[in-house]
C-alpha positions as CSV (number, residue, x, y, z in Angstrom):
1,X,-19.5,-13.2,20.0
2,X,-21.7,-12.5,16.5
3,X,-21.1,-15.1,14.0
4,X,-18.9,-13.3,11.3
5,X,-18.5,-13.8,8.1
6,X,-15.4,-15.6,6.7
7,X,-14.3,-15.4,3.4
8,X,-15.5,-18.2,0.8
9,X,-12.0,-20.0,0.2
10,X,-7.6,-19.1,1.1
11,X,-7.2,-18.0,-2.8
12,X,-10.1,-15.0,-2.2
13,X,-8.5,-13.7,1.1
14,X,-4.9,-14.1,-0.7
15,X,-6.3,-11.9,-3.8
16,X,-7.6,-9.8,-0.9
17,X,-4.4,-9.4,0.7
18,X,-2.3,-9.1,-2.4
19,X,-4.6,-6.3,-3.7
20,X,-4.6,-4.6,-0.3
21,X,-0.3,-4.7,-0.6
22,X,-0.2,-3.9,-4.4
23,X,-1.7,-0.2,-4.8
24,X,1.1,2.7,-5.6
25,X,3.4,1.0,-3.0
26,X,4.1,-1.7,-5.2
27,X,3.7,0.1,-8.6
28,X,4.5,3.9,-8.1
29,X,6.8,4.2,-4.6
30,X,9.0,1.0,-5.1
31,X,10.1,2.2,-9.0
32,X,11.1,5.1,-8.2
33,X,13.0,4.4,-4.9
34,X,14.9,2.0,-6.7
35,X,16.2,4.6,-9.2
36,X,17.0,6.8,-6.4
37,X,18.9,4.0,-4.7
38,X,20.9,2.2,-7.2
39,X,18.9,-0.2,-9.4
40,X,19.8,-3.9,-8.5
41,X,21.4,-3.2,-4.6
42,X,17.9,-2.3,-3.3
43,X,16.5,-4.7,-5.4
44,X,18.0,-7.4,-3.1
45,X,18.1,-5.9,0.2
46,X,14.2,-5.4,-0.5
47,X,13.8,-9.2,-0.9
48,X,15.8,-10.0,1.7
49,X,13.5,-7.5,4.1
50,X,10.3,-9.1,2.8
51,X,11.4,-12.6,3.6
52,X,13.0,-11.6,6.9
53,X,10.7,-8.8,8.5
54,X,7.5,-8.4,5.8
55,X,6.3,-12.0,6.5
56,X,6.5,-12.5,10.1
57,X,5.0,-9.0,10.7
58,X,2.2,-9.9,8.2
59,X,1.6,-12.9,10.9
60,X,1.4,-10.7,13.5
61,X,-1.4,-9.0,12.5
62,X,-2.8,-12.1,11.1
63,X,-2.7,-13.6,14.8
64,X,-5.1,-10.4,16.3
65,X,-7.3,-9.9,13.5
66,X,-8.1,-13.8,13.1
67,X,-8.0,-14.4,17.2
68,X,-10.3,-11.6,18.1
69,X,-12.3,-12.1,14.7
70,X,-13.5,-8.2,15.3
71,X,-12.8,-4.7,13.8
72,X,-8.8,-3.4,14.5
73,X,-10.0,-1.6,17.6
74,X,-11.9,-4.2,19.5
75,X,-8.6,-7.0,17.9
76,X,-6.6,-5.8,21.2
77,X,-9.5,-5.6,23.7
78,X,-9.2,-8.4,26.4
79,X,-13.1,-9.3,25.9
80,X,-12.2,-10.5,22.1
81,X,-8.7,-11.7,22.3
82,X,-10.4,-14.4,25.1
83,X,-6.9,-14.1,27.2
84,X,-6.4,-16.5,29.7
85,X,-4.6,-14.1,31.5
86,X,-6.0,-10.1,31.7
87,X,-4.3,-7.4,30.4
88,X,-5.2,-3.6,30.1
89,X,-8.2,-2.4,28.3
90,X,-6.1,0.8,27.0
91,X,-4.1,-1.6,24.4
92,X,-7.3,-0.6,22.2
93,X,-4.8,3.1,21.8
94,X,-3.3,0.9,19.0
95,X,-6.1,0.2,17.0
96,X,-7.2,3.6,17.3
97,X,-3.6,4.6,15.9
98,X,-3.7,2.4,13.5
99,X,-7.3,4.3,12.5
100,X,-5.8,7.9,12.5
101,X,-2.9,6.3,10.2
102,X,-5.1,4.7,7.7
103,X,-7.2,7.7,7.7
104,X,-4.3,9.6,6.6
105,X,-3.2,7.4,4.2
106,X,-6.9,7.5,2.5
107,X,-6.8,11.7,2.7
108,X,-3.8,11.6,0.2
109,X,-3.9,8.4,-1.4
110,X,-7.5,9.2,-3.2
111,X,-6.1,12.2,-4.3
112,X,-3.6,10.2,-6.6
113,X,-6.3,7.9,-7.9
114,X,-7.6,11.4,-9.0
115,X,-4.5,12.3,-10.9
116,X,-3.9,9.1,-12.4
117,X,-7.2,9.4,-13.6
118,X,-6.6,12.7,-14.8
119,X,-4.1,11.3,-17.0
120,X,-5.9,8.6,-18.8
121,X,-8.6,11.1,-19.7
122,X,-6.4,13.5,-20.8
123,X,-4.6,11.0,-23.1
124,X,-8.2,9.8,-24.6
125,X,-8.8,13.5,-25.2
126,X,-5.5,14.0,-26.9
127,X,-4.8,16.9,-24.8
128,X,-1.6,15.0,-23.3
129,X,-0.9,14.3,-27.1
130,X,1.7,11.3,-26.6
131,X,1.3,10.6,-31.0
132,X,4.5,12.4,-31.6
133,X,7.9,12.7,-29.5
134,X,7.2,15.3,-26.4
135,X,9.8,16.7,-23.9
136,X,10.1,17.2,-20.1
137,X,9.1,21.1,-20.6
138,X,5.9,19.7,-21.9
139,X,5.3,17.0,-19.0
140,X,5.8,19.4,-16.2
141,X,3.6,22.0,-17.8
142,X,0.8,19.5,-18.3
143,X,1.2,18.3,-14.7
144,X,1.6,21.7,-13.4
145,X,-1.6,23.3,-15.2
146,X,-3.7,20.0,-14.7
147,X,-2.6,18.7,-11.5
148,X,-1.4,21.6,-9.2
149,X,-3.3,24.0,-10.7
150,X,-6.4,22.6,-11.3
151,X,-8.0,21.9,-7.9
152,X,-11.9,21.6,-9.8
153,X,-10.7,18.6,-12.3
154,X,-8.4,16.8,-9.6
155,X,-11.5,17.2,-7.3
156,X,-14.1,15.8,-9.8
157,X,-11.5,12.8,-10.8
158,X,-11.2,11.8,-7.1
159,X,-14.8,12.1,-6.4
160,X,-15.0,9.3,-9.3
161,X,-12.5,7.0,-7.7
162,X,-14.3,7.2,-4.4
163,X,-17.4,6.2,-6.0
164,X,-16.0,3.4,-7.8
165,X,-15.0,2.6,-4.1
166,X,-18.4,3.3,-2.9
167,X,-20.2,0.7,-5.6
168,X,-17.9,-2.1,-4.2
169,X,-18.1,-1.5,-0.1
170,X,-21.6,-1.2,-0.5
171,X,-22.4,-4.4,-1.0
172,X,-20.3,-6.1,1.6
173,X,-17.5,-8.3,2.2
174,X,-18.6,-11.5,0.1
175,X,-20.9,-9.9,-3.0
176,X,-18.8,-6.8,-2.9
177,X,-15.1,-7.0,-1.8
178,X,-14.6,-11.0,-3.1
179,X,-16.1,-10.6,-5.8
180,X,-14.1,-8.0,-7.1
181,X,-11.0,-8.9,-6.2
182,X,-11.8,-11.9,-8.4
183,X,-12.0,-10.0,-11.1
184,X,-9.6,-6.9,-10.8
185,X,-6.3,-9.1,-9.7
186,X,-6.4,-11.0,-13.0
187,X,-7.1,-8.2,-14.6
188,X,-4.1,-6.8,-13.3
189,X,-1.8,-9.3,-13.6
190,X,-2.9,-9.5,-17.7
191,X,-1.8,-5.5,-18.0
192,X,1.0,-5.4,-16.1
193,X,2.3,-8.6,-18.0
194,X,1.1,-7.1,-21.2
195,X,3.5,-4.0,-20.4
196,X,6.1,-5.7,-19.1
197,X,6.8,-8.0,-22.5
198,X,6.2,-4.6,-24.3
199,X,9.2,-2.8,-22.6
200,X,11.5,-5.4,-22.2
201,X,11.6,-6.0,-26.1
202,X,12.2,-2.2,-26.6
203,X,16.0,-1.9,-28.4
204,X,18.3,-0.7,-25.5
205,X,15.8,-2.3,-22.2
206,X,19.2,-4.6,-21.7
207,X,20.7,-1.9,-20.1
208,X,17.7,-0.8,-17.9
209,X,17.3,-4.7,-17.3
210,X,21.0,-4.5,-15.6
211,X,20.4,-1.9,-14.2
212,X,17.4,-3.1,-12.4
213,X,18.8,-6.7,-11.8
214,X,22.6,-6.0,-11.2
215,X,23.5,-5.1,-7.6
216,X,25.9,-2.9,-6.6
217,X,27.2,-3.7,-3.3
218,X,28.6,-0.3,-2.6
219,X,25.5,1.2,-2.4
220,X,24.6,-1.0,0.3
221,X,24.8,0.4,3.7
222,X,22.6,1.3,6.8
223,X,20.6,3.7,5.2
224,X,20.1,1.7,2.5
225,X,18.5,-1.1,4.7
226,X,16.3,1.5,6.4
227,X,15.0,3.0,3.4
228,X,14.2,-0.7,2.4
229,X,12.5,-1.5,5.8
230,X,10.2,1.5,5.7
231,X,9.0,0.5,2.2
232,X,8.4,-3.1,3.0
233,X,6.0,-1.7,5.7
234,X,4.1,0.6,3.5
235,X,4.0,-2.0,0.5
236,X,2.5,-4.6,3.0
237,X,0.1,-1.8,4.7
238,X,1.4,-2.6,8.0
239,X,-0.1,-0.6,10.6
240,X,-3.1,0.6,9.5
241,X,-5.3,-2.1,10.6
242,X,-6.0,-3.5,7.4
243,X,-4.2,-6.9,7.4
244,X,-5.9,-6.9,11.3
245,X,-9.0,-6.2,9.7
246,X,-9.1,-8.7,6.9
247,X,-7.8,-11.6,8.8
248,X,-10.7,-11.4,11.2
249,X,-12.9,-12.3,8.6
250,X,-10.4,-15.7,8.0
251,X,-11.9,-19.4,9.5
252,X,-9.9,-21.1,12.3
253,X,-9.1,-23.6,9.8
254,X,-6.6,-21.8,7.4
255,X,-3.0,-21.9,7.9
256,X,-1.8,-18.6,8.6
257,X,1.9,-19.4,7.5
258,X,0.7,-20.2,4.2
259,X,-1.4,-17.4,3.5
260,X,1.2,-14.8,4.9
261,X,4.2,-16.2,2.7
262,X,1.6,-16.4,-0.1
263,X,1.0,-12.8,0.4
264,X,4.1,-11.4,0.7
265,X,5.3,-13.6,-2.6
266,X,2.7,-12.2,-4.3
267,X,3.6,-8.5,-3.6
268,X,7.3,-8.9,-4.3
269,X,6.3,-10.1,-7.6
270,X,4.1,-7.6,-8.6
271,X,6.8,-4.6,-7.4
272,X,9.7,-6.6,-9.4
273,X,7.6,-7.0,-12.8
274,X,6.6,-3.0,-11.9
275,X,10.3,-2.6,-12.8
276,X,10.4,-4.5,-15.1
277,X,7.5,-2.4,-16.7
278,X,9.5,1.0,-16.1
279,X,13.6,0.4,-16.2
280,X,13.7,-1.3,-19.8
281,X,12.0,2.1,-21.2
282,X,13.8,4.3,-19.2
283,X,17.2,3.4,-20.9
284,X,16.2,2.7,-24.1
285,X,15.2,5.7,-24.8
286,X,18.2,7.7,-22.5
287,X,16.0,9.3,-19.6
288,X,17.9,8.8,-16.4
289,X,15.9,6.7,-13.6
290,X,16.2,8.8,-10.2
291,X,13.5,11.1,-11.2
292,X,11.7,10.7,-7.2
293,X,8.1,10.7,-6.9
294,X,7.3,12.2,-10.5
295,X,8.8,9.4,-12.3
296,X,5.3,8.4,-13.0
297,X,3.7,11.0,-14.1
298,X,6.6,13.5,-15.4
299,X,9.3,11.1,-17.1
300,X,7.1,8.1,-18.4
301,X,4.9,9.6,-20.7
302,X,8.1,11.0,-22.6
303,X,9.2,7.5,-22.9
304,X,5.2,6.2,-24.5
305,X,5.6,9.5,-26.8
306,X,8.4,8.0,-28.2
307,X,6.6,4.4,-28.6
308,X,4.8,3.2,-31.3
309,X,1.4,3.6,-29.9
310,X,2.9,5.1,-27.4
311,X,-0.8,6.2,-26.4
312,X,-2.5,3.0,-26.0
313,X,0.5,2.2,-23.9
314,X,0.2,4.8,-21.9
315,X,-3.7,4.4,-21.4
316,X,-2.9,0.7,-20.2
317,X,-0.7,1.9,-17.8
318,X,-2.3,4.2,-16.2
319,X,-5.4,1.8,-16.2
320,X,-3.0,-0.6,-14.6
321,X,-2.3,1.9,-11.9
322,X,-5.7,2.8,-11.4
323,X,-6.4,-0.7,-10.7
324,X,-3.8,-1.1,-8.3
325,X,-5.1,1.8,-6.8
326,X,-8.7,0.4,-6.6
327,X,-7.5,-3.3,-5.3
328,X,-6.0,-1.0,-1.8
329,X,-8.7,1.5,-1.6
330,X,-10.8,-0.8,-1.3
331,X,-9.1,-1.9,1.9
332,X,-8.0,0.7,3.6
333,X,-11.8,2.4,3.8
334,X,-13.0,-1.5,4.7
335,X,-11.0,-0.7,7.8
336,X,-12.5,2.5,9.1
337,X,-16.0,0.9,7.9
338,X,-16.1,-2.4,10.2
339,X,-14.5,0.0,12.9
340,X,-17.7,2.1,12.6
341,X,-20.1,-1.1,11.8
342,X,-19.2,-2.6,14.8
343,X,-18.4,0.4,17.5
344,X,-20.9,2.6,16.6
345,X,-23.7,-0.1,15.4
346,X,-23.9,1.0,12.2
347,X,-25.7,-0.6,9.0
348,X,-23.7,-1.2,6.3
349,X,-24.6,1.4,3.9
350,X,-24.5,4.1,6.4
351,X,-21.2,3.0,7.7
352,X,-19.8,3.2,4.1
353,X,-21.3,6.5,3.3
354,X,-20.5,8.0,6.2
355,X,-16.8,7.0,6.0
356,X,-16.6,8.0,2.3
357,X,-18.2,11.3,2.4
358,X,-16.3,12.0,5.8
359,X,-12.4,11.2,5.0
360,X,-13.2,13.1,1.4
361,X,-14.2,16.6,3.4
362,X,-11.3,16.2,6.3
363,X,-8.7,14.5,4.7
364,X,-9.4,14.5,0.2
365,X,-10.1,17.9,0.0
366,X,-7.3,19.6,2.1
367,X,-4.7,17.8,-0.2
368,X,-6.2,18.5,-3.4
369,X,-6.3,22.0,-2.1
370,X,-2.5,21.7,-0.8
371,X,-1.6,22.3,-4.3
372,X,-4.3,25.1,-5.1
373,X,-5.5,27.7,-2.3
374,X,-3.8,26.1,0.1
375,X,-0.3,25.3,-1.2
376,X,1.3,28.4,1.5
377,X,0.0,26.2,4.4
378,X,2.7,24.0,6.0
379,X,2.2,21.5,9.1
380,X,5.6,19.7,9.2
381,X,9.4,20.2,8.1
382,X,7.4,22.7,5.7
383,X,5.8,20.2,3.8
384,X,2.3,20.7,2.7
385,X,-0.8,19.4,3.5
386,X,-0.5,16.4,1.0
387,X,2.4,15.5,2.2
388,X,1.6,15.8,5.8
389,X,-0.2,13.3,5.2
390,X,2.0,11.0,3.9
391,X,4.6,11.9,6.6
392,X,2.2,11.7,9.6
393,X,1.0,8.4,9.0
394,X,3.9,7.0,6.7
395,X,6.6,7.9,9.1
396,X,4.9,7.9,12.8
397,X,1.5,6.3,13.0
398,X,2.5,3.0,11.0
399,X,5.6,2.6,12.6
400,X,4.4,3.0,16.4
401,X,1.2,0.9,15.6
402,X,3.6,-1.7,14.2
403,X,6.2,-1.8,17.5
404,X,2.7,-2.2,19.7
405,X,1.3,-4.4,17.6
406,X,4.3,-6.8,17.7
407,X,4.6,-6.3,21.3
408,X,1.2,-7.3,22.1
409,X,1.4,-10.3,20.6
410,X,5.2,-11.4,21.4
411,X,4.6,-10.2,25.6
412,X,0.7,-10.1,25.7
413,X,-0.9,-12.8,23.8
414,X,2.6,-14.8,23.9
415,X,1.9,-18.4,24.0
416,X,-1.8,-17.9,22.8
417,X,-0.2,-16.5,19.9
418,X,1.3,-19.8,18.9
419,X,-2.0,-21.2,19.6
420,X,-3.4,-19.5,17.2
421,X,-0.9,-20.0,14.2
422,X,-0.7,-23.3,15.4
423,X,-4.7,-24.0,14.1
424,X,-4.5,-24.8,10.4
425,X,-0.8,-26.0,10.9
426,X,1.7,-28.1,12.7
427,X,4.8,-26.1,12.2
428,X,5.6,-25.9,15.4
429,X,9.3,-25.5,15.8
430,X,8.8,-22.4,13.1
431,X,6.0,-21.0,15.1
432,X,8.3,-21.6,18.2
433,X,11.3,-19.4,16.3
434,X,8.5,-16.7,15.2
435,X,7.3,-15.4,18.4
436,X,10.9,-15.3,19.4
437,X,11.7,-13.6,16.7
438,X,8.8,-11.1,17.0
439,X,9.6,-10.8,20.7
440,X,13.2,-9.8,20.9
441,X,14.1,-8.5,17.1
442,X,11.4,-6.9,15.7
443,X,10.6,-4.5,18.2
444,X,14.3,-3.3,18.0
445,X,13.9,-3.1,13.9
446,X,10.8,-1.0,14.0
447,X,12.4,1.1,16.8
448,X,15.4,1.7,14.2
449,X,13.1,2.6,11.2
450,X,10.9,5.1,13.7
451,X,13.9,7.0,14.6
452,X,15.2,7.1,11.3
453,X,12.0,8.4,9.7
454,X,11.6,11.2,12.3
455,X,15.5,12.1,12.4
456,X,15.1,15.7,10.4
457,X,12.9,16.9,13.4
458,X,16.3,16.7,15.1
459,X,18.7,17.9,12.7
């Protein structure tokens, strides 16, 4: 086996990991599910599903990336995973769905880096003029002329966020990925904080604060817990390969427990000060909080218009998001590049280029274009191409490379699974309870979110 590269220290490959979990999962798609849900009940049944099914499955993958120390492909091949007992070549189908998943999460998720950048330069400009009080009229029209409507700008934005990608990949996993994540994750952390203590002091946040904190136990039920499940998988980017692919560059020596708990601590932090950053606002200035998917980009800049300096607010934000953005991209592309480093024996600044240029002509421009010249296309449940995307890879591809995964490692690798959590750490009676647990009730849990994400091709 080639000697690989491991990262320097456990802190790097957590910032890694945390940055990889964080993106819009974390700070778009977890706000505004819990306005859709009830404020405070999903709030608690989504930290009960991180601690119960986000951190073990985070281990799983940790255990094939880290065993096999290869790309997410090779990770279930019998010549990497060292078995001492053979099992079928054709296992690689997962990492191969895992590929197809990722890529679709890439063709839409660029595409919002695009818009959010869109945003912040239209802010700068003063065309989005948030300097006096605006209402939701103006907001939609802004989003509709500038978003949906204008294919050329969204296109130029996106191209920008790919090559801010692009200047980090290129330069590898320790003077390129590391080293950012150094920087951006603070970074981060200093804006989101900085919004957070902004919003929370507004007059009126208290009762966007109890909203947000307060559960109402009659809004929890099965679907509830579902919903939950599905957006602990997504938040973690489970089943795409990318947690596969970044544990394989972690030593023998580091305790995978610690690391996974770490990273899953980490993400429900940043997702609970993300509220924090967008509940407080919401009420104190009377906008109601189940606004779906445009939350972000229709409802909040109402609330910074009304803000003094509600624009450099605003701008912070939407840097904030941008980061967040950035810390995942980054990630999800690394997978498709080792893939294509290490099957196809590519150097690293082809492999990077290649995959860039590639997912933006297959998967970046049809979605850009599902809003323009394209937006009469449908693929699924008549959704567009954008979200097509989403729904392909979000509701099917993640979900059945997550039930393999956990399969291969609770019936395939089995006791070499334990093994190799048991390097780095001397847990064993939790290790015992973990492969247990991944054998007999996760499978059954990812079963139950599958079917519930594909129900409305049957009704």
């Amino acid at each position: 086996m080639d000697k690989r590269h491991t990262w320097s220290n456990s802190l790097t490959y957590i910032l890694t990991a945390a940055g990889a979990t964080i993106g819009f999962g974390a700070t778009w798609r977890f706000p505004y599910l819990v306005g859709e849900n009830g404020g405070g009940a999903y709030v608690l049944v989504f930290i009960l599903a991180m601690l119960l099914i986000g951190i073990p499955m985070i281990l799983v993958e940790n255990v094939i990336g880290r065993r096999a120390h290869r790309n997410s492909v090779d990770a279930f091949s019998p010549h990497y995973q060292n078995q001492n007992k053979a099992f079928s070549k054709y296992w690689k189908i997962v990492g191969f769905m895992g590929l197809i998943g990722c890529f679709g999460i890439i063709a839409y998720y660029m595409v919002l880096g695009g818009w959010v950048i869109t945003y912040i330069v239209n802010i700068l400009s003063g065309n989005l003029n948030l300097s006096t009080p605006i209402d939701k009229e103006i907001t939609q029209n802004f989003y509709t002329q500038n978003i949906e409507h204008n294919p050329l700008m969204v296109t130029l934005y996106t191209i920008a966020f790919i090559l801010l990608n692009w200047v980090v990949l290129i330069r590898g996993i320790a003077n390129g990925i590391e080293k950012a994540m150094k920087f951006l994750m603070p970074l981060l952390f200093l804006c989101l904080i900085g919004i957070v203590i902004r919003n929370v002091t507004l007059p009126g946040a208290t009762e966007g604060i109890a909203f947000y904190l307060t559960p109402d136990f009659s809004k929890i039920d099965a679907k509830l817990f579902i919903n939950v499940l599905g957006q602990v998988f997504f938040a973690l980017s489970l089943g795409f390969g990318v947690m596969i692919t970044l544990s394989s560059y972690i030593n023998k020596q580091e305790n995978l427990i610690k690391t996974a708990i770490s990273t899953g601590i980490v993400n429900t932090i940043i997702a609970l000060l993300a509220g924090f950053m967008i509940f407080p606002s919401l009420f104190s200035f009377g906008l109601e909080p189940n606004s779906g998917p445009k939350l972000v980009f229709e409802i909040l800049p109402i609330v910074f218009s009304h803000m003094p300096f509600g624009a450099l607010v605003a701008i912070s934000f939407f840097v904030l998001l941008t980061l967040a953005a950035f810390t995942t991209s980054i990630t999800l592309y690394e997978v498709l590049i080792t893939a294509a480093e290490e099957k196809l024996h590519l150097n690293r600044k082809i492999a990077v280029s290649g995959v860039l240029i590639l997912t933006f002509i297959a998967g970046n421009i049809p979605s850009i274009l599902s809003y323009g010249a394209w937006s009469d296309i449908t693929i699924l449940l008549d959704k567009n191409i954008f979200d097509s995307f989403d729904f392909i890879s979000g509701n099917i591809f993640f979900v059945l490379t997550a039930l393999a995964s956990s399969i291969f490692v609770g019936w395939v690798l089995g006791n070499d699974a334990k093994k190799e959590l048991s390097n780095g750490s001397n847990a064993q009676e939790v290790i015992n309870f973990w492969l247990y647990y991944v054998k007999f009730i996760m499978p059954i849990v990812i079963v139950i979110i599958f079917i519930y994400g594909i129900k409305d091709f049957f009704v």
